[in-house]
ZAMARGU-4260 file (C-alpha; in steps of 0.2 Angstrom, whole numbers, plus 5000, padded with zeros to 4 digits):
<rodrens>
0) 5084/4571/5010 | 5077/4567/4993 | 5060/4561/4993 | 5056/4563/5012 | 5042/4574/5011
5) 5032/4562/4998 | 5037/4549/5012 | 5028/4558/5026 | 5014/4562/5015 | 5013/4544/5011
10) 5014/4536/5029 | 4999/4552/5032 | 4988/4541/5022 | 4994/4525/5031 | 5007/4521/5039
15) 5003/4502/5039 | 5001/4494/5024 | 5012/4481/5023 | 5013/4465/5009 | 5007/4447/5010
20) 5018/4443/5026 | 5026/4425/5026 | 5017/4412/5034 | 5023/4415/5051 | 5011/4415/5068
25) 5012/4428/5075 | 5020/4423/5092 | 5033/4417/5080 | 5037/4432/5072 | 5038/4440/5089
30) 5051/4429/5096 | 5061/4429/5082 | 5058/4447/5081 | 5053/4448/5065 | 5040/4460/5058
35) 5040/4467/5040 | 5042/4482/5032 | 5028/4492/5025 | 5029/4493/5005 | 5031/4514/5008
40) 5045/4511/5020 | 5051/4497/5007 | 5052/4510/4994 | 5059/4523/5003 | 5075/4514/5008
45) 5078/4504/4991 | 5075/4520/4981 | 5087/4531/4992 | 5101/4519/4995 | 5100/4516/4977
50) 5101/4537/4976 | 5116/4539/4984 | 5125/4524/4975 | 5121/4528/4958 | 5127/4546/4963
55) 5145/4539/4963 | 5143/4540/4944 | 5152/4524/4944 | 5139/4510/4941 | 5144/4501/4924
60) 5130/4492/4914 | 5133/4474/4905 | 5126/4472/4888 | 5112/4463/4896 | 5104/4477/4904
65) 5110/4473/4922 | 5120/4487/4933 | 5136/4478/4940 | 5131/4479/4957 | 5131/4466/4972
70) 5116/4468/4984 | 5112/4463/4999 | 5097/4457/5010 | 5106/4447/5022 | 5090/4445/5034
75) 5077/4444/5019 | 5061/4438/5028 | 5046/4437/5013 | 5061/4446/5001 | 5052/4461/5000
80) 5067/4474/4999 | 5073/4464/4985 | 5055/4462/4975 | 5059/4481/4977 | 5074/4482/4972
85) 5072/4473/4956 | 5060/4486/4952 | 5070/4500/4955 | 5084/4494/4943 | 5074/4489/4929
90) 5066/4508/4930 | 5083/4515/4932 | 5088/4505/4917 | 5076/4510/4907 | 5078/4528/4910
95) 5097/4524/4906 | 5089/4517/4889 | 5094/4499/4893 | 5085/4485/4890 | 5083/4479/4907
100) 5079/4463/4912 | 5072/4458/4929 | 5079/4442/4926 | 5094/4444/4923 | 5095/4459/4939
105) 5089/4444/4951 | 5100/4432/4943 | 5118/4444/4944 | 5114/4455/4956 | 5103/4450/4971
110) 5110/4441/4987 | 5097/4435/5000 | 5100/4427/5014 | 5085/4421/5026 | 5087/4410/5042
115) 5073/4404/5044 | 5067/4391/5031 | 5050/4395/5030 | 5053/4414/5025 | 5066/4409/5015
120) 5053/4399/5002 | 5041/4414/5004 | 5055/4427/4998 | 5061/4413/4984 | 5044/4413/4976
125) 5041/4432/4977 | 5059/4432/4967 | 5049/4422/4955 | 5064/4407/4957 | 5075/4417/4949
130) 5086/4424/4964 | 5096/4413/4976 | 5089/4411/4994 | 5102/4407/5004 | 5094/4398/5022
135) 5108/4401/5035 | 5112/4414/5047 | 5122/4428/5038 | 5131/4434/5052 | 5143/4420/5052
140) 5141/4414/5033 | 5154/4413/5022 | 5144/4418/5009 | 5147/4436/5010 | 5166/4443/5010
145) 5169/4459/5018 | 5172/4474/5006 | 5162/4466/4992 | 5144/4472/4993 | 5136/4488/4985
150) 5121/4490/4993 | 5116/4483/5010 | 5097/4483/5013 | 5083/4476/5025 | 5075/4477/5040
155) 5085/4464/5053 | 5076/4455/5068 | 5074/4466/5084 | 5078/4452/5097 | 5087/4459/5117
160) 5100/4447/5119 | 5091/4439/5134 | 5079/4435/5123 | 5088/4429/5108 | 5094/4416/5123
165) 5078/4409/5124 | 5078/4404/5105 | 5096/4402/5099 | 5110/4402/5117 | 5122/4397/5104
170) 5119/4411/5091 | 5119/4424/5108 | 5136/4420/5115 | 5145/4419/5098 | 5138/4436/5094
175) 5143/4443/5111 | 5157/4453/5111 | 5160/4450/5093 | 5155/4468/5088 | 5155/4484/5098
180) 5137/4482/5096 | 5138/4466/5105 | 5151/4470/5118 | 5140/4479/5133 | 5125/4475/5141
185) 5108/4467/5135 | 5113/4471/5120 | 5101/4469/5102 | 5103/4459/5087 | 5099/4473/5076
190) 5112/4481/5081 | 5125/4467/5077 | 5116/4467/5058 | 5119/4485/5057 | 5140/4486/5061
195) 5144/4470/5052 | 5131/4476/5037 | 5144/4491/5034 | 5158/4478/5036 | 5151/4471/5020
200) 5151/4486/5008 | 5164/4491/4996 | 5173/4506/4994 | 5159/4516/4987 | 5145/4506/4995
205) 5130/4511/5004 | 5118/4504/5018 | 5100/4507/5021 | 5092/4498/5036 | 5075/4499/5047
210) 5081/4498/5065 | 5073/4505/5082 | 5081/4523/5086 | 5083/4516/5103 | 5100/4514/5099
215) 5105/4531/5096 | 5104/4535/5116 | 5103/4518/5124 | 5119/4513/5137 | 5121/4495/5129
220) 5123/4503/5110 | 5137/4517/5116 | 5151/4508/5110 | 5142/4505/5092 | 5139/4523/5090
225) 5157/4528/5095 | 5164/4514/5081 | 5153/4522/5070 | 5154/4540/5073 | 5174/4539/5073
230) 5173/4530/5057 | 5162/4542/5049 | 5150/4530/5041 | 5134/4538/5044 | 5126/4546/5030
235) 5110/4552/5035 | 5097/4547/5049 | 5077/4546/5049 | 5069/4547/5065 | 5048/4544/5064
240) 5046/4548/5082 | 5031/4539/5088 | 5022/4538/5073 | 5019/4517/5073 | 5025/4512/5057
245) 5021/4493/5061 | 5003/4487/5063 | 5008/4472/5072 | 5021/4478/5087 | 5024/4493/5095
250) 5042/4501/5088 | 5050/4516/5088 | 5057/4516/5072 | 5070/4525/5064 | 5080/4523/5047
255) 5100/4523/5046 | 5109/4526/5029 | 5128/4524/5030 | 5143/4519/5019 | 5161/4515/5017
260) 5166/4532/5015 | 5169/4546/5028 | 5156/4559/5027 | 5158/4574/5040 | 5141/4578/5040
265) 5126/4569/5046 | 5109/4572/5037 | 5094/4571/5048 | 5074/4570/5049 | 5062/4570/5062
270) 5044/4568/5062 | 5036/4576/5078 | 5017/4581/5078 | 5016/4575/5060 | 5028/4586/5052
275) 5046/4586/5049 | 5061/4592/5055 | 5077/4593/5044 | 5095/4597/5047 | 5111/4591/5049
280) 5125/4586/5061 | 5143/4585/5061 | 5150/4572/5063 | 5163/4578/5077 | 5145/4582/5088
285) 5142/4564/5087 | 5159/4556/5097 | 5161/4547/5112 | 5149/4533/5119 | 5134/4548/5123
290) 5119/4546/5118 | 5119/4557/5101 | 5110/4573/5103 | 5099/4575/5086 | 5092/4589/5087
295) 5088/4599/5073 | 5082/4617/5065 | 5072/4627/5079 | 5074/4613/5092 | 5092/4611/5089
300) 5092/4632/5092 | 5083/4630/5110 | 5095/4616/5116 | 5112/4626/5111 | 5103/4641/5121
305) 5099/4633/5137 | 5116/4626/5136 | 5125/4639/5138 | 5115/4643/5153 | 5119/4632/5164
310) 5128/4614/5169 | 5124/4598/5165 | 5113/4590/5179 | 5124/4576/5182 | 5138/4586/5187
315) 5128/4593/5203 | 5120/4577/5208 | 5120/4559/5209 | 5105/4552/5197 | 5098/4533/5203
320) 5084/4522/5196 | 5074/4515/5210 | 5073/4497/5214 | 5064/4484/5206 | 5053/4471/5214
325) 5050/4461/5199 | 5031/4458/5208 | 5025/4475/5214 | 5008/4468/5216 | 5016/4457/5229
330) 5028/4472/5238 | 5018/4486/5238 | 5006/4485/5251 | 4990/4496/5246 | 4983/4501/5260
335) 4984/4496/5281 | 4971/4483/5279 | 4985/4470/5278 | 4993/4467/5296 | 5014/4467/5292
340) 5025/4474/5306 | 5027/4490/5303 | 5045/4491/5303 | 5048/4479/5288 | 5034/4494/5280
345) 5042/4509/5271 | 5035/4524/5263 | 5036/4520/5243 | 5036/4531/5227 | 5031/4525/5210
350) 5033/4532/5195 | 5013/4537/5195 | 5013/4543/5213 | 5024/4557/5207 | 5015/4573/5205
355) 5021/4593/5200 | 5025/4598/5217 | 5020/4586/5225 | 5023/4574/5240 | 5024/4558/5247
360) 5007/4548/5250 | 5003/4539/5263 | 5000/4524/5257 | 5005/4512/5250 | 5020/4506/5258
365) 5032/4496/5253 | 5035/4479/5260 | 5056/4481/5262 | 5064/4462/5268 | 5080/4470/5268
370) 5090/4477/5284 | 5099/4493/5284 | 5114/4487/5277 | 5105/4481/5260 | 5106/4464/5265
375) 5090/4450/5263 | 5083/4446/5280 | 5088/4430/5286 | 5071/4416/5284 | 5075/4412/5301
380) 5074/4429/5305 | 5057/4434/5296 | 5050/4419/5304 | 5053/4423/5320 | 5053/4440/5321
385) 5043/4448/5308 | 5029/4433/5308 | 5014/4441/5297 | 5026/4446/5285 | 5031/4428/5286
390) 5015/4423/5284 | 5010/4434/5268 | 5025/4431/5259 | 5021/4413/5260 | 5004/4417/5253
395) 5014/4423/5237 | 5029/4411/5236 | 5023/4402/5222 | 5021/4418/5210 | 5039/4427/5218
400) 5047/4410/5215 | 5040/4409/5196 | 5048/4426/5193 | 5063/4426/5177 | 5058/4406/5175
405) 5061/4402/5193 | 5079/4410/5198 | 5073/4415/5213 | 5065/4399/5219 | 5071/4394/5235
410) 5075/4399/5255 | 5076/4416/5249 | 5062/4417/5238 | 5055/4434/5245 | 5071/4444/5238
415) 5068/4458/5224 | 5073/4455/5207 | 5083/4470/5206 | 5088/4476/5224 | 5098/4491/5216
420) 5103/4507/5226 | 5092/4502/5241 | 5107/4512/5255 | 5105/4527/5242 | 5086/4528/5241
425) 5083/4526/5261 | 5096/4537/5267 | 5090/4553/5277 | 5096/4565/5265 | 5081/4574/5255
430) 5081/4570/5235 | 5072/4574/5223 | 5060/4561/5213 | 5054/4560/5194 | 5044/4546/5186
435) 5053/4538/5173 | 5040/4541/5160 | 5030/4559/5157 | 5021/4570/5147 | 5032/4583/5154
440) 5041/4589/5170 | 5035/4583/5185 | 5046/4580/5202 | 5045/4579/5219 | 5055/4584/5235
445) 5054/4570/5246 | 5063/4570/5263 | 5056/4558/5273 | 5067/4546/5266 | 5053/4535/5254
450) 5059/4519/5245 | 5057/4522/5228 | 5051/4509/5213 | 5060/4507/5197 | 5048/4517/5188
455) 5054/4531/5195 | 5071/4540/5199 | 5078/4548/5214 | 5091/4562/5212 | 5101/4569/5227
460) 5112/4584/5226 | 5129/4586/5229 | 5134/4596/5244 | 5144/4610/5233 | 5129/4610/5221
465) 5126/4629/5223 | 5105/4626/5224 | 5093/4619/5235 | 5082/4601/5230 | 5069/4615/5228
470) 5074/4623/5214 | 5078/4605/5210 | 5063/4600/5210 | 5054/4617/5202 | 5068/4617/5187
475) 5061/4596/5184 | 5042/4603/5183 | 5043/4616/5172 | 5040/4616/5154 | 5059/4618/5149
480) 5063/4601/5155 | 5049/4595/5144 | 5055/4604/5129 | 5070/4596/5133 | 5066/4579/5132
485) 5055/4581/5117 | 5074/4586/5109 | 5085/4575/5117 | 5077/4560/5119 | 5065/4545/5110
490) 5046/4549/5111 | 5035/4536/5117 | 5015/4535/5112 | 5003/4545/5118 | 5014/4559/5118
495) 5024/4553/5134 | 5042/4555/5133 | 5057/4544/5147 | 5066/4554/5162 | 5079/4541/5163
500) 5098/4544/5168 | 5105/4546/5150 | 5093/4565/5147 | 5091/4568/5166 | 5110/4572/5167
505) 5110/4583/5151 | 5098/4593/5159 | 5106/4610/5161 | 5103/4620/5176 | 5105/4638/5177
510) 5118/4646/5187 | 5117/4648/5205 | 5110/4667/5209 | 5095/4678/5212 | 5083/4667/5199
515) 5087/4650/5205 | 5086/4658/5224 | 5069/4664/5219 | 5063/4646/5209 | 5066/4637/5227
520) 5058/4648/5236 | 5044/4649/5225 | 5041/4629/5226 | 5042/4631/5246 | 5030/4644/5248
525) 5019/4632/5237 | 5019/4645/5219 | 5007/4639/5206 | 5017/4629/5195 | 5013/4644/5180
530) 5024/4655/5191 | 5038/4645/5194 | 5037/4643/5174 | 5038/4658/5174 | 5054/4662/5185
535) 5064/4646/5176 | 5062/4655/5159 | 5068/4669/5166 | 5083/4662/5174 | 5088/4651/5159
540) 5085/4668/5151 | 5075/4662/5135 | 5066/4674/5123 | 5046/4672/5126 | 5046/4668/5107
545) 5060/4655/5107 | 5052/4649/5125 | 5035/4647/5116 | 5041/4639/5102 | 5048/4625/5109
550) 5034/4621/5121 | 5018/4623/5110 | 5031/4610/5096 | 5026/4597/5111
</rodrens>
């Protein structure tokens, strides 16, 4: 991609210098989600999208000195993109040896629309007056018509429905189910900017927008990236890993460049470790409602190998998040100081008390007012049968009642906020158990049938599975499973990376036999976790060099 190398080099330097931002506290800006763009990233977008229009070779010029395009901010904030944009053209102009005007470019060929009032008179005077701010809410404007816009640019508000519930209900249930983007889940509002922003473009027209990469493996967002994927709108993708573009909100930011036109190729960058990787990927590799494997150059070479080695996780086991308390600090019990009956008391595994190899602790213990069938202990019941637990979870009732604004307030004010897979997680059977977020593979064999906590998973093997939970487990700690995620899925700070369902199930395993025999035997007999390293390398039979190369990329 043109210019993406002087874009690295640049966000090197600093990745966080942004504009005058509109005058916005920010608490506001937060739950609008609204945070803007650094002038680099600014640049970037405006100067590509503009790239690949002007390529066309179509653009006319009037007399005036204005190209005859129609472009588009349709969540302007401060106007910043189009401050840019105007710059752009008159350069382009001028190179075109017209005598460009950036009055007459604001005037003929800028569209900003801006919901918000306040932003909206910030972005009117940074367009010096001379552009048109329209306040309203572009998703549902009549403003716009579809098929009529050039260029579509900005950075839209990242806002989870639930939330976007809490500041406009009515804006949430118009939108949902109005796009694919809207139609599953807790979905985001980006998103819904994103599909109906290629809605608006013409024939030959192009789309440059910020957005969070969590969309391209996120459940909720499956049905956008199988609208868009089938059209074959994407043009090129940018993924800055977890390099924190935004000095005033943690987000995973990634750049998505589409258009009206198919393309059957898909260009993509990655940043990792402060380089890039580039590539490309067919369009036909990105079907269906799967998270989109991106993978590209040397990573994309390991991932094709240990493919062909093995099958997909989730067709030899059952993969489920633990349950969720909502008030762990209430549930988990840290230590036997607290008199609660001891049947109510379960072994528990969180995310953190998962370690390489490792087992199940013996405390804490998880405060469980469920019965065997998953069903909430009656009050009656925990009064007179279970009194101390009675008695603590009365201690608490004001802050297990003030949890999600006070849907639990009540009799049964003592259940969990997410009782999910509570007969799978307690059942005899062993299971193997992996935090949801890691700095690389680490699992556990537990079979002494431990509740586990949402920050965490539990994965149980099917009974024609070919392999024991041992090898399971030694597969999971081994440095394949980290190169793995590294590939396959988003990068958090810190270097950590998520083991949740959408990679776990990708994860291949190698084929029942001698080396997969050996690996659980290896974890049984207690192996150093270098040997057992060892032993899955071999048995995904990867070349030392390739092996190496993809963990030391980490």
């Amino acid at each position: 991609m043109p210019g993406l190398n002087a874009l690295s080099r640049g966000l090197a330097r600093d990745g966080r210098e942004l504009g005058p931002d509109a005058a916005q506290p920010h608490s506001t800006r937060r739950a609008q989600g609204a945070f803007f763009t650094p002038q680099r990233l600014v640049s970037f977008v405006v100067r590509h999208a503009v790239d690949l229009r002007m390529a066309r070779g179509d653009v006319k010029w009037h007399e005036d000195g204005y190209p005859l395009l129609r472009i588009l901010d349709p969540a302007a904030g401060d106007g910043r993109f189009l401050v840019e944009t105007t710059r752009e053209l008159v350069r382009r102009g001028q190179e075109l040896g017209h005598s460009t005007c950036a009055r007459e470019i604001r005037k003929h060929c800028l569209i900003a629309i801006e919901r918000d009032a306040t932003y909206a008179a910030v972005a009117s005077e940074n367009l010096e007056g001379q552009a048109t701010v329209h306040c309203t809410e572009a998703l549902f404007s009549e403003l716009v018509a579809d098929g009529s816009i050039d260029i579509v640019l900005g950075n839209p508000p990242y806002l989870r429905s639930i939330a976007l519930g809490r500041v406009d209900e009515v804006l949430r249930t118009r939108l949902r189910g109005r796009y694919s983007a809207t139609s599953y889940g807790e979905w985001d509002l980006y998103a819904a900017f994103l599909e109906q922003g290629i809605e608006w473009l013409s024939s030959g027209g192009i789309l440059g927008m910020v957005v969070p990469s969590r969309w391209w493996t996120a459940k909720w967002a499956g049905p956008l990236r199988e609208t868009l994927a089938s059209r074959g709108a994407l043009s090129a993708l940018v993924d800055f890993g977890d390099h924190q573009v935004f000095s005033d909100a943690t987000v995973y930011t990634s750049l998505c460049f589409a258009g009206a036109q198919i393309c059957e190729e898909v260009q993509v960058a990655r940043l990792a470790e402060g380089a890039w990787e580039l590539g490309q990927v067919m369009r036909e590799d990105l079907q269906g409602r799967e998270p989109w494997d991106l993978a590209v150059g040397a990573s994309r070479e390991i991932v094709q190998h240990l493919r062909k080695r093995g099958r997909p996780l989730g067709e030899l086991a059952h993969i489920a998040k633990g349950t969720g308390t909502n008030a762990d600090s209430v549930f988990v019990i840290e230590s036997p100081a607290r008199e609660i009956e001891s049947e109510l008391l379960h072994s528990v595994l969180r995310g953190r008390d998962v370690s390489p190899l490792g087992g199940v602790p013996e405390w804490p213990r998880l405060l469980l007012p469920y019965d065997s069938e998953g069903l909430l202990i009656a009050p009656e019941v925990m009064r007179d049968r279970y009194p101390k637990a009675h008695c603590y979870l009365l201690e608490h009732r004001e802050h297990l009642e003030a949890r999600e604004r006070g849907r639990f307030a009540g009799a049964g004010f003592y259940c969990f906020g997410r009782p999910q897979n509570l007969a799978f997680l307690r059942a005899s059977e062993p299971k193997v158990v992996v935090p949801d977020i890691t700095r690389g593979g680490r699992a556990l064999v537990d079979r002494e049938a431990a509740m586990v906590l949402d920050s965490a998973y539990a994965i149980r093997l099917h009974p024609d599975a070919g392999l024991s939970h041992e090898t399971l487990c030694g597969i999971l700690c081994s440095r394949m499973v980290g190169l793995w995620l590294r590939s396959q899925g988003m990068p958090l700070r810190g270097g950590y990376t998520r083991m949740k369902t959408a990679y776990l199930k990708g994860i291949p395993i190698p084929a029942s036999g001698s080396e997969p025999q050996a690996i659980g035997e290896l974890v049984a007999a207690g192996a150093e976790l270098h040997e057992i390293d060892e032993q899955v390398r071999i048995a995904c039979d990867m070349p030392m060099a390739l092996w190496n190369h993809g963990c030391d990329s980490g």
